[in-house]
PDB file of N, CA, C, O and CB in Angstrom:
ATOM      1  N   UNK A   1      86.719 199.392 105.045  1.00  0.00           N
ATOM      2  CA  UNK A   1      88.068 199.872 105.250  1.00  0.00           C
ATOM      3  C   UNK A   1      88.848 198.818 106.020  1.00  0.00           C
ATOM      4  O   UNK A   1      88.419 198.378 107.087  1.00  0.00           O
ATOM      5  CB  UNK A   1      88.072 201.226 105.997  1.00  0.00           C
ATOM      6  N   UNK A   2      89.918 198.439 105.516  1.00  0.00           N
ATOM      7  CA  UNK A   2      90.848 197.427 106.577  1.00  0.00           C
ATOM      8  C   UNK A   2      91.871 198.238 107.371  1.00  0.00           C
ATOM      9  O   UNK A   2      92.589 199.232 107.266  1.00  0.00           O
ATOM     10  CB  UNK A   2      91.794 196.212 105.708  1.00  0.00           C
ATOM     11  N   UNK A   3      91.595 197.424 108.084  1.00  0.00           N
ATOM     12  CA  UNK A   3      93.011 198.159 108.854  1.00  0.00           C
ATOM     13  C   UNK A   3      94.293 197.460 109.004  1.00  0.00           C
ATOM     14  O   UNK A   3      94.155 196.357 108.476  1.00  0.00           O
ATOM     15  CB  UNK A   3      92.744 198.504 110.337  1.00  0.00           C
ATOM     16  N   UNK A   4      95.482 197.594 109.482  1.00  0.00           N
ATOM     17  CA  UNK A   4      96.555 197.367 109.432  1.00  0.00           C
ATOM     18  C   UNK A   4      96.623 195.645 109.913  1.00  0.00           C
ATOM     19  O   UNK A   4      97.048 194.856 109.070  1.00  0.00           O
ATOM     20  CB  UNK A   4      97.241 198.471 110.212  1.00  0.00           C
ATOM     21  N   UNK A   5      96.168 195.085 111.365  1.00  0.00           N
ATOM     22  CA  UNK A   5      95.900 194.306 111.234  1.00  0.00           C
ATOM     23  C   UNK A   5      95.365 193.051 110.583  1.00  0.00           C
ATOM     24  O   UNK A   5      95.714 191.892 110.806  1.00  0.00           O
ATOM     25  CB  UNK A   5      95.839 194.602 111.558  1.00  0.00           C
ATOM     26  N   UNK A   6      94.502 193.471 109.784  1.00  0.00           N
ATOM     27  CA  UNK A   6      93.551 192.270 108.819  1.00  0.00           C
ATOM     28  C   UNK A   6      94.311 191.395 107.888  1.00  0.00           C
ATOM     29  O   UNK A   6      95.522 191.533 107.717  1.00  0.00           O
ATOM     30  CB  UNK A   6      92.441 193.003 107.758  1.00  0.00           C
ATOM     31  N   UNK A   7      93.589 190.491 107.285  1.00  0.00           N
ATOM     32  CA  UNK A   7      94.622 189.540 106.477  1.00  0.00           C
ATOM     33  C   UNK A   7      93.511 189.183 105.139  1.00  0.00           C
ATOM     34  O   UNK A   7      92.323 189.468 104.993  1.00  0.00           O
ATOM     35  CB  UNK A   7      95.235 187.864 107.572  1.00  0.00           C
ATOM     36  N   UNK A   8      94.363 188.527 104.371  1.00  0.00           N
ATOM     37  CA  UNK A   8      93.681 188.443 102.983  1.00  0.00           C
ATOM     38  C   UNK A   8      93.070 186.715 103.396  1.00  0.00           C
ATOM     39  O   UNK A   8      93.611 185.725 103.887  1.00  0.00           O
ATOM     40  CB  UNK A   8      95.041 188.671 101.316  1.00  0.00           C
ATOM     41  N   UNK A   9      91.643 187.036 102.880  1.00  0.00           N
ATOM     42  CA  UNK A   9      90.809 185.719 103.215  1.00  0.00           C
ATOM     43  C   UNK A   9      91.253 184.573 102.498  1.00  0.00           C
ATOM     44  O   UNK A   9      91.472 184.780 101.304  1.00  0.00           O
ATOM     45  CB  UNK A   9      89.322 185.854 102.896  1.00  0.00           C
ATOM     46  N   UNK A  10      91.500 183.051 103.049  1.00  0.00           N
ATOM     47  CA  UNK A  10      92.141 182.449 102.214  1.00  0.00           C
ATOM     48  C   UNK A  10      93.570 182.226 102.398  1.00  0.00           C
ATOM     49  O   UNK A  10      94.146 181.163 102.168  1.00  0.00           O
ATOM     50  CB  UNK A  10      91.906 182.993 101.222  1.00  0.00           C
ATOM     51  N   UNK A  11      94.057 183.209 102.794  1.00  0.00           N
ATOM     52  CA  UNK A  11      95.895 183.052 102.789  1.00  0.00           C
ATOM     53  C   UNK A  11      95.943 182.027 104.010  1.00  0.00           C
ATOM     54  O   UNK A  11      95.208 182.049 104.998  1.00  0.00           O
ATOM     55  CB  UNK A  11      97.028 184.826 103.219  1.00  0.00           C
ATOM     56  N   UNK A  12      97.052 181.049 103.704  1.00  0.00           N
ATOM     57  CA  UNK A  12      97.377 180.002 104.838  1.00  0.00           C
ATOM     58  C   UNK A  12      99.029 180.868 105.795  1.00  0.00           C
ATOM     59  O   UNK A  12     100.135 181.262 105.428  1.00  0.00           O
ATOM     60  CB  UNK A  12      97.826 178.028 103.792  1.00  0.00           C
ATOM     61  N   UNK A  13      98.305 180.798 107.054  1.00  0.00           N
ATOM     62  CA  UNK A  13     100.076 181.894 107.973  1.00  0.00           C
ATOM     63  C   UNK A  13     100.488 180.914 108.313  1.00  0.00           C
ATOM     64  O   UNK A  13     101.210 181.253 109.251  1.00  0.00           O
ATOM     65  CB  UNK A  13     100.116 183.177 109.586  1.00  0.00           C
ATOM     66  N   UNK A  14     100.609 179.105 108.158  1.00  0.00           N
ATOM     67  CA  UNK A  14     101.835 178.003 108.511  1.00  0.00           C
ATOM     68  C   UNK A  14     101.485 176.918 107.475  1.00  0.00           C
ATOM     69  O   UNK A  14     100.447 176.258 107.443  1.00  0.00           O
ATOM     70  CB  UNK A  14     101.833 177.296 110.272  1.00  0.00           C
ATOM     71  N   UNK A  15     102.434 176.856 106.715  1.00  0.00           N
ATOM     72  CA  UNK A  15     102.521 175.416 106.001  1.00  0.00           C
ATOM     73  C   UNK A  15     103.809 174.867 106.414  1.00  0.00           C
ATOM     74  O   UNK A  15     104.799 175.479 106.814  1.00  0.00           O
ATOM     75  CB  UNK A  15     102.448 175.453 104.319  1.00  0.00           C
ATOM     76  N   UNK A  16     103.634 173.587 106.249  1.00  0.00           N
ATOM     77  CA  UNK A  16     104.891 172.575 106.514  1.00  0.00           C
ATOM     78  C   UNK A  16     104.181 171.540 105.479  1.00  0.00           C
ATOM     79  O   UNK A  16     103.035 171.094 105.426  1.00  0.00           O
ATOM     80  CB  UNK A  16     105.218 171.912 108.400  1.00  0.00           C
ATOM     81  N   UNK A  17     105.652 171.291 104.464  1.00  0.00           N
ATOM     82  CA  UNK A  17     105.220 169.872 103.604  1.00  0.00           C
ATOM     83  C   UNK A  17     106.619 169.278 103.624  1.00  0.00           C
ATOM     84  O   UNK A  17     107.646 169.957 103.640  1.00  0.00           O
ATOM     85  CB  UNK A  17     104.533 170.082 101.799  1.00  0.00           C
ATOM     86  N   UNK A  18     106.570 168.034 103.623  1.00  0.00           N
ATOM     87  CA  UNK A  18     107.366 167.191 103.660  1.00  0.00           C
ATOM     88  C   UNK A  18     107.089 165.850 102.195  1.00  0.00           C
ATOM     89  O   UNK A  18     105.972 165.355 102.047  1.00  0.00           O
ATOM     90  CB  UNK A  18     107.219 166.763 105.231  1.00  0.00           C
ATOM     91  N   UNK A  19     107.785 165.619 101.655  1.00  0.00           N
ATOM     92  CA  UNK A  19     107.054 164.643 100.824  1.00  0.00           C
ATOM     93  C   UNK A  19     108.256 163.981 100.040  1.00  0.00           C
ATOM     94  O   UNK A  19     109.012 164.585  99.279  1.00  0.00           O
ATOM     95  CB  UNK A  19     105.863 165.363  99.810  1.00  0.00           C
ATOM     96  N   UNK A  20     108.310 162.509 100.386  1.00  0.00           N
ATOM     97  CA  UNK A  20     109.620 161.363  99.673  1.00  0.00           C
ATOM     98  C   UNK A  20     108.735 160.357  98.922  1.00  0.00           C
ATOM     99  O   UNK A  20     107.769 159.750  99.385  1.00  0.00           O
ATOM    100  CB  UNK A  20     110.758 160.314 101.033  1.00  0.00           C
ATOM    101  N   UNK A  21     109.313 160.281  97.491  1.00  0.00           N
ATOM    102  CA  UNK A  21     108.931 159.898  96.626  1.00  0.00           C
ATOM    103  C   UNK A  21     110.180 158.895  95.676  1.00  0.00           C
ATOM    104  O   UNK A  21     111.401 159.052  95.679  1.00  0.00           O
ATOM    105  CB  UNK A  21     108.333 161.064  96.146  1.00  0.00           C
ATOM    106  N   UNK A  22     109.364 157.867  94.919  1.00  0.00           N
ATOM    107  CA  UNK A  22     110.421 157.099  94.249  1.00  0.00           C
ATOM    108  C   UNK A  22     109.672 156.904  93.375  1.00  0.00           C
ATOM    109  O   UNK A  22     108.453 157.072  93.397  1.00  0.00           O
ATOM    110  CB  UNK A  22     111.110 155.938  94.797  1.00  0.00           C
ATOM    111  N   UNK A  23     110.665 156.335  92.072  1.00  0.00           N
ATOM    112  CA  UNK A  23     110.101 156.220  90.717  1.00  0.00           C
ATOM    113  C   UNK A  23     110.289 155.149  90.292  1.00  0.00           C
ATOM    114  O   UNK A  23     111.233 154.633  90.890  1.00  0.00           O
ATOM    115  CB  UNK A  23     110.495 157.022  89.812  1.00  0.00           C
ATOM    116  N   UNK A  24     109.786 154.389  89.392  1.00  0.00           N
ATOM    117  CA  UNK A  24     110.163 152.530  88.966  1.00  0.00           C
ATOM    118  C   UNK A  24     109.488 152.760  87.575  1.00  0.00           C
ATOM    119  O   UNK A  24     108.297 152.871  87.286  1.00  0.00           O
ATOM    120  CB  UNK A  24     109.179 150.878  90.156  1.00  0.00           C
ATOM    121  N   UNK A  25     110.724 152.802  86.727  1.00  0.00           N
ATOM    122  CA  UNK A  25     110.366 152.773  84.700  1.00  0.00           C
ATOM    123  C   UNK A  25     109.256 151.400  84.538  1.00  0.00           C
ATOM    124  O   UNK A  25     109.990 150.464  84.857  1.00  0.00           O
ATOM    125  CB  UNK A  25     112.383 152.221  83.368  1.00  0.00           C
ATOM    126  N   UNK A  26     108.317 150.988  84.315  1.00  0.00           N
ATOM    127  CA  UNK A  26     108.103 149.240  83.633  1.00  0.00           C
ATOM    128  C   UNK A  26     108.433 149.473  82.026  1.00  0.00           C
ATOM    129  O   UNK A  26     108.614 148.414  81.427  1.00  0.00           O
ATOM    130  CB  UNK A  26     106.074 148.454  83.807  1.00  0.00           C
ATOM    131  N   UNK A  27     108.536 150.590  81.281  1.00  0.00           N
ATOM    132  CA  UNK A  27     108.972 150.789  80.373  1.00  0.00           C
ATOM    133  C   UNK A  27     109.625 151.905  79.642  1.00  0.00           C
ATOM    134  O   UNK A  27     110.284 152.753  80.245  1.00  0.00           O
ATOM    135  CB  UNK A  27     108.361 150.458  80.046  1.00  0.00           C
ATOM    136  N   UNK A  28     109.417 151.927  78.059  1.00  0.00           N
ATOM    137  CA  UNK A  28     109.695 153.533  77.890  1.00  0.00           C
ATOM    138  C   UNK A  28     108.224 154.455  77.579  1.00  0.00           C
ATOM    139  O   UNK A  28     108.302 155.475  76.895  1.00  0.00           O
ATOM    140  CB  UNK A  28     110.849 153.752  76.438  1.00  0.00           C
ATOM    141  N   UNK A  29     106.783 153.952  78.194  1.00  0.00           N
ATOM    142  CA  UNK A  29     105.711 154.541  78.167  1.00  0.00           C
ATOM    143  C   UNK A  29     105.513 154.851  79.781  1.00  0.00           C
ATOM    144  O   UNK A  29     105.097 155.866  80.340  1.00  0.00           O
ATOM    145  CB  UNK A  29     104.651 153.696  77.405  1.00  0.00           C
ATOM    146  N   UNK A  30     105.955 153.634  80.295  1.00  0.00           N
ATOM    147  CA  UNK A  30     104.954 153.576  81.470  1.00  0.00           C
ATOM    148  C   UNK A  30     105.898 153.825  82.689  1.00  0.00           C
ATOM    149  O   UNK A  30     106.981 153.258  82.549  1.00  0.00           O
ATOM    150  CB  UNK A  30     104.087 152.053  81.591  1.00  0.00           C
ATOM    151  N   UNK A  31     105.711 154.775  84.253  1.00  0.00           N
ATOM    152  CA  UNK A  31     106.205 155.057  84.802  1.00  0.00           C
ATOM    153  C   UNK A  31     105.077 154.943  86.021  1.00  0.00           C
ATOM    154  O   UNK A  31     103.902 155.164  85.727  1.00  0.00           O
ATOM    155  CB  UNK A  31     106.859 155.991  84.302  1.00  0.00           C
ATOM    156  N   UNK A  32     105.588 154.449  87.989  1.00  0.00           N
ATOM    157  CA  UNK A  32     105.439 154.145  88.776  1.00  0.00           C
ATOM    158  C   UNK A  32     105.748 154.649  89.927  1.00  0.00           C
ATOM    159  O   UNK A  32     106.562 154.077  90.652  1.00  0.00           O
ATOM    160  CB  UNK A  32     105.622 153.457  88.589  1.00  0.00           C
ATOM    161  N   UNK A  33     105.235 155.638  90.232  1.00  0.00           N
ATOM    162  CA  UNK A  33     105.684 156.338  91.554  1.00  0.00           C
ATOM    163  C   UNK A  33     105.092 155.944  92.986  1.00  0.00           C
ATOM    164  O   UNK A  33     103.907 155.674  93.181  1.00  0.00           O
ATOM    165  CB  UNK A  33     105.372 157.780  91.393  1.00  0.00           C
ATOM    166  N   UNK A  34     105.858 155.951  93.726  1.00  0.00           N
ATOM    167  CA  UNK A  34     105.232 155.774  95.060  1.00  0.00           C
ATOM    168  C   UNK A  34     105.848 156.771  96.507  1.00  0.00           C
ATOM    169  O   UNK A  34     106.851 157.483  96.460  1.00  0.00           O
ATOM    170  CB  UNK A  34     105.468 154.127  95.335  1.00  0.00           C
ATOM    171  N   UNK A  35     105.461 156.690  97.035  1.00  0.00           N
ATOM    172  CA  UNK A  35     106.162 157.613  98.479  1.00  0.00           C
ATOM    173  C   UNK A  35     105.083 157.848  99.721  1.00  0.00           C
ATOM    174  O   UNK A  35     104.094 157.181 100.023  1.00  0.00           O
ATOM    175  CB  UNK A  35     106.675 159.425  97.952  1.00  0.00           C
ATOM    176  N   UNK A  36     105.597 158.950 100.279  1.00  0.00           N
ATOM    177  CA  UNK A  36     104.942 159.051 101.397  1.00  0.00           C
ATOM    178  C   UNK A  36     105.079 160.772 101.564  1.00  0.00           C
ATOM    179  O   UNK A  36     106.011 161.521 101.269  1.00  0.00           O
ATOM    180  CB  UNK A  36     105.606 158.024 102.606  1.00  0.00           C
ATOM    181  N   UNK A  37     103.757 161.044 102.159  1.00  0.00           N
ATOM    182  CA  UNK A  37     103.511 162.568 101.944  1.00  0.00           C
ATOM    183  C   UNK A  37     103.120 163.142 103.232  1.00  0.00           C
ATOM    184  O   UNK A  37     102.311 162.441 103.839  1.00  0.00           O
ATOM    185  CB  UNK A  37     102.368 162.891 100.860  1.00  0.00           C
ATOM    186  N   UNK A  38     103.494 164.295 103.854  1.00  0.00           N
ATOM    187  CA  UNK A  38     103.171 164.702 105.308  1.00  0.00           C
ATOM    188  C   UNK A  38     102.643 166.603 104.985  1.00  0.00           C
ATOM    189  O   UNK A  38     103.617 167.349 104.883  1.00  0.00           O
ATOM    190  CB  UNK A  38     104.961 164.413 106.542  1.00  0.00           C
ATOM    191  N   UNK A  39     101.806 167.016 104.899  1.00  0.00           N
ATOM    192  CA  UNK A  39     101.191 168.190 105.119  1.00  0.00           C
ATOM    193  C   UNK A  39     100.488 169.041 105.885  1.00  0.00           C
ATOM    194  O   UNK A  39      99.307 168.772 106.104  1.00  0.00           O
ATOM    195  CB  UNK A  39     100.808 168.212 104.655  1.00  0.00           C
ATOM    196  N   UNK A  40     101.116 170.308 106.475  1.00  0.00           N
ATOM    197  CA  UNK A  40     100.162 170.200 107.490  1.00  0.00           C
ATOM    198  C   UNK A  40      99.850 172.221 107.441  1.00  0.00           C
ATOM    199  O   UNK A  40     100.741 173.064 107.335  1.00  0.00           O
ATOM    200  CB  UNK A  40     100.982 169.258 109.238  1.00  0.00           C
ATOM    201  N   UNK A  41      98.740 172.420 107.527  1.00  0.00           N
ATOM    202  CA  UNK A  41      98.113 174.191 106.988  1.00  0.00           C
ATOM    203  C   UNK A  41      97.780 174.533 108.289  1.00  0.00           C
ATOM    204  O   UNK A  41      97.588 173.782 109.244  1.00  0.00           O
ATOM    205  CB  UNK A  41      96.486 174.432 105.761  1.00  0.00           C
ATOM    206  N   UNK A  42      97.715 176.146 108.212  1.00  0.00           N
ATOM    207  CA  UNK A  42      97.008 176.339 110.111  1.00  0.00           C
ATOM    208  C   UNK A  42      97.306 177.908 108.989  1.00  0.00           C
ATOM    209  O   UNK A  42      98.035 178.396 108.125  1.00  0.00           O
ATOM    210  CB  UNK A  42      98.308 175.733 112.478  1.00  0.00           C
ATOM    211  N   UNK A  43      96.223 178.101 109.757  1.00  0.00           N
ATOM    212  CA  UNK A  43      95.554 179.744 109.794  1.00  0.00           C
ATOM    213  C   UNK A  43      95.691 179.943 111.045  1.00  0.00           C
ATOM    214  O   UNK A  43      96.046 179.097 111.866  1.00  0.00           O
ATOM    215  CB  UNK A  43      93.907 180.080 109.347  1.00  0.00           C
ATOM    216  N   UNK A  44      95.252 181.740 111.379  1.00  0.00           N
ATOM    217  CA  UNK A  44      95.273 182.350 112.210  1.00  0.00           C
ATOM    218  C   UNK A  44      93.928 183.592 112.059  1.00  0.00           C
ATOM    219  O   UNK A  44      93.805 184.440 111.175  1.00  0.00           O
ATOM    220  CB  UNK A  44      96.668 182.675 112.271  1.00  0.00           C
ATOM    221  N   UNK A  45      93.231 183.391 112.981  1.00  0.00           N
ATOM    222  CA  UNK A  45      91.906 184.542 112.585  1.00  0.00           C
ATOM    223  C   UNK A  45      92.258 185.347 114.056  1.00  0.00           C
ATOM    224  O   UNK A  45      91.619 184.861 114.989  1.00  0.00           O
ATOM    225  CB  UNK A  45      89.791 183.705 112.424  1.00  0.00           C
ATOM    226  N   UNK A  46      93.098 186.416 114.420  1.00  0.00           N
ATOM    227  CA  UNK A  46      92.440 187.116 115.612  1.00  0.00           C
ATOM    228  C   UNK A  46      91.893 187.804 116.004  1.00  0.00           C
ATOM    229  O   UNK A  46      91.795 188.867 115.392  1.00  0.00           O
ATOM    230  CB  UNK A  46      92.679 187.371 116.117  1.00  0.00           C
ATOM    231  N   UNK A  47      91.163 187.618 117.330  1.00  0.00           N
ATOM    232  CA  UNK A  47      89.606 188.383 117.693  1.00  0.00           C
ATOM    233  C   UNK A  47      89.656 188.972 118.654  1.00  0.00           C
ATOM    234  O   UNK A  47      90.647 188.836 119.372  1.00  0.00           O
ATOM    235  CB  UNK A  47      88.390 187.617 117.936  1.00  0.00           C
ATOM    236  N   UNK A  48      88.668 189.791 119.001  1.00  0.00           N
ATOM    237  CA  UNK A  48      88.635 190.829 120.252  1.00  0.00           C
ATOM    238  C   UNK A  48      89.084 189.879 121.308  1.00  0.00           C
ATOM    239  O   UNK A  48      90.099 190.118 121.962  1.00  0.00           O
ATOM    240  CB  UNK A  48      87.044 191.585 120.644  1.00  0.00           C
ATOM    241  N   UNK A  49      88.075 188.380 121.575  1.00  0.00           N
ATOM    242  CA  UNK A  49      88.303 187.977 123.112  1.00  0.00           C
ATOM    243  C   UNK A  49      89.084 186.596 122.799  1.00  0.00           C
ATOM    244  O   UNK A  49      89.834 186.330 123.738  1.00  0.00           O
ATOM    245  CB  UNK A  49      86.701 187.754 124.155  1.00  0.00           C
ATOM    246  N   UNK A  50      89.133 185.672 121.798  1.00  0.00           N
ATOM    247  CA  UNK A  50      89.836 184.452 121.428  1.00  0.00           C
ATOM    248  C   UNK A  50      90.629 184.737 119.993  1.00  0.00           C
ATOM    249  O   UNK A  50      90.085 185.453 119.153  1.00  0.00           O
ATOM    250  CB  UNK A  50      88.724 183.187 121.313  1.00  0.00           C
ATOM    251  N   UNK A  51      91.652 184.276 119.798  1.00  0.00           N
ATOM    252  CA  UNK A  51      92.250 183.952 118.580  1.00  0.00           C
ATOM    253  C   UNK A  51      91.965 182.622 117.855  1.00  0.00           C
ATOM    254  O   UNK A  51      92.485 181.620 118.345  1.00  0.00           O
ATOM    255  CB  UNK A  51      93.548 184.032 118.797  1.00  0.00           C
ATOM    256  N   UNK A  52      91.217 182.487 116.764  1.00  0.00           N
ATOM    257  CA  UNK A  52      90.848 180.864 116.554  1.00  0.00           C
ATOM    258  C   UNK A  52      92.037 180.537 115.470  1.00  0.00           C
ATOM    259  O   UNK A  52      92.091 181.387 114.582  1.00  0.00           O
ATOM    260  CB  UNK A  52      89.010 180.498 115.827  1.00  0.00           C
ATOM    261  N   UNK A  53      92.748 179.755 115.388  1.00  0.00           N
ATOM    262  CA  UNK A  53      93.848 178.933 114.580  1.00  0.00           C
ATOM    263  C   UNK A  53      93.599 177.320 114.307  1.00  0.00           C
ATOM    264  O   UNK A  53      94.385 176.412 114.578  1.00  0.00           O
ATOM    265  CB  UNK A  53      95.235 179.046 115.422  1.00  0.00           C
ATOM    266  N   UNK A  54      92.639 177.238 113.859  1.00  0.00           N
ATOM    267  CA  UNK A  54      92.639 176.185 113.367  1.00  0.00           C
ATOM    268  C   UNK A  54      93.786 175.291 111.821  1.00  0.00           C
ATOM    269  O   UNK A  54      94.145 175.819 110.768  1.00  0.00           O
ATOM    270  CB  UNK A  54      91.327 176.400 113.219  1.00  0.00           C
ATOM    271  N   UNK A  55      94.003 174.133 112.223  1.00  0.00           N
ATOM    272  CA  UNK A  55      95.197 173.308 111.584  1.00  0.00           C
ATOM    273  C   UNK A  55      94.370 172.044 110.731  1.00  0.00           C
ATOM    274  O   UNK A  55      93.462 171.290 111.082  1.00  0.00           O
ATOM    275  CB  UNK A  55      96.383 172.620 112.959  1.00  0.00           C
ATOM    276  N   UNK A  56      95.079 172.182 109.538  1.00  0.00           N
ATOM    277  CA  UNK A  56      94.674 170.804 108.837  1.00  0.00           C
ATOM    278  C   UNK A  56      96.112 169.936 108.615  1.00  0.00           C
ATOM    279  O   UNK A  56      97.172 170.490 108.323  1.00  0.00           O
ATOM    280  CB  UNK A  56      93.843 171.131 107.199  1.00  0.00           C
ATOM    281  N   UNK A  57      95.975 168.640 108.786  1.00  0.00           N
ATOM    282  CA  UNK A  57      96.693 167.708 108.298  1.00  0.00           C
ATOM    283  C   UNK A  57      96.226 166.397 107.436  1.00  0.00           C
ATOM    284  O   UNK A  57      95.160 165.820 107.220  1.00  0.00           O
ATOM    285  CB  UNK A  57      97.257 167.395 109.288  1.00  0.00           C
ATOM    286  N   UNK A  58      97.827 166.208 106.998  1.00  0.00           N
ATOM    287  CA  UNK A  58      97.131 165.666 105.876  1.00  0.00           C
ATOM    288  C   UNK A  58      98.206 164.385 105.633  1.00  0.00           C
ATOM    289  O   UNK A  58      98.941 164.615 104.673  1.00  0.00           O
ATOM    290  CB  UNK A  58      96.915 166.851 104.510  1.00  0.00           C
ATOM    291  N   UNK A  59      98.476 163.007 106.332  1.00  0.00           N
ATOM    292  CA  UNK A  59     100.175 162.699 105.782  1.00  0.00           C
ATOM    293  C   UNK A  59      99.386 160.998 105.436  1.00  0.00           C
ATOM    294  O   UNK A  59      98.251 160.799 105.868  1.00  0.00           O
ATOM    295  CB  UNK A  59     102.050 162.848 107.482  1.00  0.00           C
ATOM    296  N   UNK A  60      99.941 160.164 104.840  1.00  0.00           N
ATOM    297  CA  UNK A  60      99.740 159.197 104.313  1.00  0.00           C
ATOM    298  C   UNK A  60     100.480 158.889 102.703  1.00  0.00           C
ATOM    299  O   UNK A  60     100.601 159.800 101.885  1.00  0.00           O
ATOM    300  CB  UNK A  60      98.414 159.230 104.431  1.00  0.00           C
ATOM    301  N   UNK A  61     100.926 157.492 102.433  1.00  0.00           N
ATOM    302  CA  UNK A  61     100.879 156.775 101.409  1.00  0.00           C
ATOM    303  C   UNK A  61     100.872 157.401 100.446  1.00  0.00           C
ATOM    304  O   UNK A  61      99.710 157.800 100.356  1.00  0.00           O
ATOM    305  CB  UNK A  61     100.081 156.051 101.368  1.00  0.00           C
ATOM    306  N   UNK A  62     101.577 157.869  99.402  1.00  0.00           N
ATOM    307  CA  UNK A  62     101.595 158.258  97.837  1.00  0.00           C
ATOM    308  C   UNK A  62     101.559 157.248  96.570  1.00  0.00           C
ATOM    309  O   UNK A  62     102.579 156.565  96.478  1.00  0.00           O
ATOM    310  CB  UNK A  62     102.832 158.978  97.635  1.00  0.00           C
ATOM    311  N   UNK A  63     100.769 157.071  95.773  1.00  0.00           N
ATOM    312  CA  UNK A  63     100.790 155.856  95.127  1.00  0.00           C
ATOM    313  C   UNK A  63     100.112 157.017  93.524  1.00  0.00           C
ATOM    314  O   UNK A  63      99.201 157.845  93.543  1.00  0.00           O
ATOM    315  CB  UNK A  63      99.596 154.262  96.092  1.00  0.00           C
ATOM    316  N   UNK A  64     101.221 156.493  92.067  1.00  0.00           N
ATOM    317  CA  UNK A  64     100.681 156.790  90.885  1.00  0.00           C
ATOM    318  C   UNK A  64     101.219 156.373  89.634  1.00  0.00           C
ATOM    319  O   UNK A  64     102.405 156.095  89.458  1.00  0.00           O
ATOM    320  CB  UNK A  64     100.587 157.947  90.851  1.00  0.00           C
ATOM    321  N   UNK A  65     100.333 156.336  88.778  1.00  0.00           N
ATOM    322  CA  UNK A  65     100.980 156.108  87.369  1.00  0.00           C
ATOM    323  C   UNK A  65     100.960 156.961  86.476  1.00  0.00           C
ATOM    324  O   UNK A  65     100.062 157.791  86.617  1.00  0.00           O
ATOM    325  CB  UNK A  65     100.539 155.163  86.733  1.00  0.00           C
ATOM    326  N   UNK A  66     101.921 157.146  85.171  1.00  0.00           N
ATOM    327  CA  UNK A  66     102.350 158.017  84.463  1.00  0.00           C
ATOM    328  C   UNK A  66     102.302 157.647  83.078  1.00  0.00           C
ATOM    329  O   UNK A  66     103.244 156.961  82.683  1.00  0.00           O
ATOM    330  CB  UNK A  66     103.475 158.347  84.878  1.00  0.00           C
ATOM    331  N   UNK A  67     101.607 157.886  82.442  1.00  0.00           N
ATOM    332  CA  UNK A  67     101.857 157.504  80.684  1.00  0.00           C
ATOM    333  C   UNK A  67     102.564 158.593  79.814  1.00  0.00           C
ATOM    334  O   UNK A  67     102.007 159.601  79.379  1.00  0.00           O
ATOM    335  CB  UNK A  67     100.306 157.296  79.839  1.00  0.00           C
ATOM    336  N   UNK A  68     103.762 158.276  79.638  1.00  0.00           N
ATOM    337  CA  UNK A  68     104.934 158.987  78.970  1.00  0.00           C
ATOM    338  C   UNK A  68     104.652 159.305  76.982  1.00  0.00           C
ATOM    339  O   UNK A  68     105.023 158.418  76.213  1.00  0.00           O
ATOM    340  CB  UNK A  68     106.451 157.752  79.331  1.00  0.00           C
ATOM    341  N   UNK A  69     104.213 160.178  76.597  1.00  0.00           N
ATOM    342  CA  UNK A  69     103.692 159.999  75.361  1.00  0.00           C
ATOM    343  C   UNK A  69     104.581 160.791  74.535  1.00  0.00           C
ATOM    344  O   UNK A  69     104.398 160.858  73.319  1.00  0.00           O
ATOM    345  CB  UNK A  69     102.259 160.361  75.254  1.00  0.00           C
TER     346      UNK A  69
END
């Protein structure tokens, strides 16, 4: 039985994304993206005597290619 409190396992309670990106044609196949990406997740579990909230981050360098078909 849950009670009013509880939460669905899995669900993230803070995201923040941030993410700048640019594009460069070398043709009409081929496409070049690059940017920079900042992510950051945090849960919330609370407990009788501690609340644990643990946070992931995630930010660095975006780099890809695209074949346009």
């Amino acid at each position: 039985m849950l009670n009013a409190g509880s939460r669905v396992a899995g669900d993230n309670d803070r995201d923040r994304s941030i993410e700048i990106r640019g594009l460069y044609r070398l043709g009409t196949l081929n496409n070049f993206w690059f940017g920079y990406r900042y992510l950051k997740i945090g849960n919330d579990f609370p407990g009788d005597d501690i609340d644990y909230r643990p946070d992931m981050t995630q930010a660095g360098p975006t780099l890809g290619w695209a074949l346009t078909f």
